[in-house]
C-alpha positions in Angstrom: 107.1 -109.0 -51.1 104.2 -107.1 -50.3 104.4 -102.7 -50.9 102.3 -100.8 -49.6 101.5 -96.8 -49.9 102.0 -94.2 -47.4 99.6 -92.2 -48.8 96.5 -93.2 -48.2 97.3 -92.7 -44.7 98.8 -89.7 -45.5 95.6 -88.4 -46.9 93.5 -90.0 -44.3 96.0 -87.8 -41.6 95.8 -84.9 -43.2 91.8 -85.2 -43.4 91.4 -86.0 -39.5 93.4 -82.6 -39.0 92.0 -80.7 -40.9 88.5 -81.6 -39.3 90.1 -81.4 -36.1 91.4 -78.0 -36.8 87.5 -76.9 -38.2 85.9 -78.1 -35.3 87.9 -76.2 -32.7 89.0 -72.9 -34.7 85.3 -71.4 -33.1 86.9 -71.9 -29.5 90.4 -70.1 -30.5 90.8 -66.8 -29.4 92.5 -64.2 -31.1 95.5 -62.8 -30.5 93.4 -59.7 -28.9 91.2 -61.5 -26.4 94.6 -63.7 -25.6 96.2 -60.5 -24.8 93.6 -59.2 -23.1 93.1 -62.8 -20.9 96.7 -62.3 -20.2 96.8 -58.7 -19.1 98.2 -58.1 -15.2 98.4 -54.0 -15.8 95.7 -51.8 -17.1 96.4 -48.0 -17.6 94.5 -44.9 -19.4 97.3 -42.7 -20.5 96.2 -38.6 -20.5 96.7 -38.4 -24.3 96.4 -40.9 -27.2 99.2 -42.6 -29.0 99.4 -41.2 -32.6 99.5 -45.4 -33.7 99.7 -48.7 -31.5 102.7 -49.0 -29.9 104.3 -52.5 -28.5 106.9 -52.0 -25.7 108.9 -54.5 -23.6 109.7 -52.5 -20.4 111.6 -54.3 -17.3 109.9 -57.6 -18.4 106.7 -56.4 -18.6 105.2 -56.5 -22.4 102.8 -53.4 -23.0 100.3 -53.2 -25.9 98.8 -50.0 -26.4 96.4 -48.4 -28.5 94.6 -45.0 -28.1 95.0 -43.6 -24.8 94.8 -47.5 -23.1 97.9 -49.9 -22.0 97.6 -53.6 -20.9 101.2 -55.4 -19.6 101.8 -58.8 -18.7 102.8 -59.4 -15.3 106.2 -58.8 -13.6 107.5 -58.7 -9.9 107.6 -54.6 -8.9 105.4 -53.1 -7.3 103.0 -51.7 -9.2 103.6 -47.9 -8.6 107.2 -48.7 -10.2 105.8 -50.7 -12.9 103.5 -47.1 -13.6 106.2 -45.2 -13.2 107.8 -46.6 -16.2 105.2 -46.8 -18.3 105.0 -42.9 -17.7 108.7 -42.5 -18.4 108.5 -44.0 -21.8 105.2 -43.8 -23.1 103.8 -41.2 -21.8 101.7 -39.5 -18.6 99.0 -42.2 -17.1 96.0 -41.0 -15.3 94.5 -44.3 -14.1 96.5 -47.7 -13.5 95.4 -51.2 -12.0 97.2 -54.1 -11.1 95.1 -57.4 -11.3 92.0 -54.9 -11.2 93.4 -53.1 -7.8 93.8 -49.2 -9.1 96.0 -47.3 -7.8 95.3 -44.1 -5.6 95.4 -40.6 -7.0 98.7 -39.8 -4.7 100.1 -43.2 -6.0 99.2 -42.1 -9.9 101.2 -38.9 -8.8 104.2 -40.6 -8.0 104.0 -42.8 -11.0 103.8 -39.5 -12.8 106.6 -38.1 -11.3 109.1 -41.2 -12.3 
């Protein structure tokens, strides 16, 4: 009867991955730049957070550091979207959806939320 050993294949597996993995780890992105790929929102808030802050707001995921947000995508219109970001996070003095910004009498409505 003729044996044979999984592990030379084992070892020869785990070798192909692991070149596969060195080769393409300089094209992976970090989680930051995949946020930032993946942002629909953008706002400035009018003061800083005290530390980053991660939210989850109607569907839309915030990140923010500083006195900038970035969500994901959701299906309000964006004045609403602002308007809750002002609610629980705090006053916003610029906003954009897919890189269209919102008007100042649209940012004061937001505001107002």
């Amino acid at each position: 009867m003729t044996r044979f050993s999984i592990r030379p294949v084992a070892g020869a597996l785990a070798a192909c991955t692991l070149s596969a993995v060195t080769l393409l780890t300089p094209f992976a992105l970090s989680p930051a730049e995949a946020h930032a790929g993946a942002a629909y929102y953008r706002a400035n808030l009018a003061s800083p957070l005290a530390e980053p802050k991660k939210e989850i707001l109607e569907g839309v995921v915030w990140s923010c550091a500083g006195d900038s947000c970035a969500g994901t995508r959701s299906g309000s219109r964006p004045v609403i979207v602002c308007g809750r970001l002002a609610h629980h996070i705090g006053e916003v003095t610029s906003f954009s959806a897919a890189g269209d910004a919102l008007d100042a009498d649209e940012i004061a409505a937001c505001n107002e939320s």
